[in-house]
N, C-alpha and C positions, 0 to 999 in steps of 0.2 A: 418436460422433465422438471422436478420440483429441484428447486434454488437448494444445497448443503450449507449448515448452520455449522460453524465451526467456531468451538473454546478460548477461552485468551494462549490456552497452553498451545491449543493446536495451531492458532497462527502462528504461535512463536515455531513450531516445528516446522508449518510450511515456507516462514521467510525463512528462515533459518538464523534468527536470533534471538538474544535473553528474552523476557518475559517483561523486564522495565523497558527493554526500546519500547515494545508495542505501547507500553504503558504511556510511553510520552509521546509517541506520536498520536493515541485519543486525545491526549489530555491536550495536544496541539491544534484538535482537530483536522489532521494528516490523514486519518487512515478510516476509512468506511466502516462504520456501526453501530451499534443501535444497544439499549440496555435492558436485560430482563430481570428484575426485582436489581438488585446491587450489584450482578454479573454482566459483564459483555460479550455481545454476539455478534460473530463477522459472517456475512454473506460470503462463501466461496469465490463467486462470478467477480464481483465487487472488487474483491482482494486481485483478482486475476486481471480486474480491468486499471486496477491503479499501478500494480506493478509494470503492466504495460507502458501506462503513461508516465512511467517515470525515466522508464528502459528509453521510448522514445525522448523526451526530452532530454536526456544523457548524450545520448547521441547525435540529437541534434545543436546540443552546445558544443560537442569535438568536432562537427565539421569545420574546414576551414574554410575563413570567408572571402570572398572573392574580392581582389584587389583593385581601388575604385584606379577611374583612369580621368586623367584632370586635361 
């Protein structure tokens, strides 16, 4: 199955936020992609695999930590 190329607009549609978040999470080096002449391009997969790992890491800073015993 070939990898979907998706717009700056279209990631803003699939996170479902402005057009300058995305902006500054590249410019942070945050968010998977790569440049075609002066445009950028997100990997679908990519996108799908960092949202992941962020959903993860969210959730695992709300666990609560187990109570040391002295």
């Amino acid at each position: 199955m070939e990898d979907e190329i998706l717009t700056l607009d279209e990631v803003a549609d699939y996170l479902r936020c402005h057009r300058s978040t995305i902006y500054r999470l590249v410019k942070r080096g945050e968010l998977p992609c790569f440049r075609v002449g002066s445009d950028w391009r997100f990997h679908r997969e990519a996108l799908a695999n960092w949202t992941n790992d962020r959903e993860q890491a969210m959730t695992a800073s709300r666990r609560p930590r187990p109570e040391t015993v002295e």
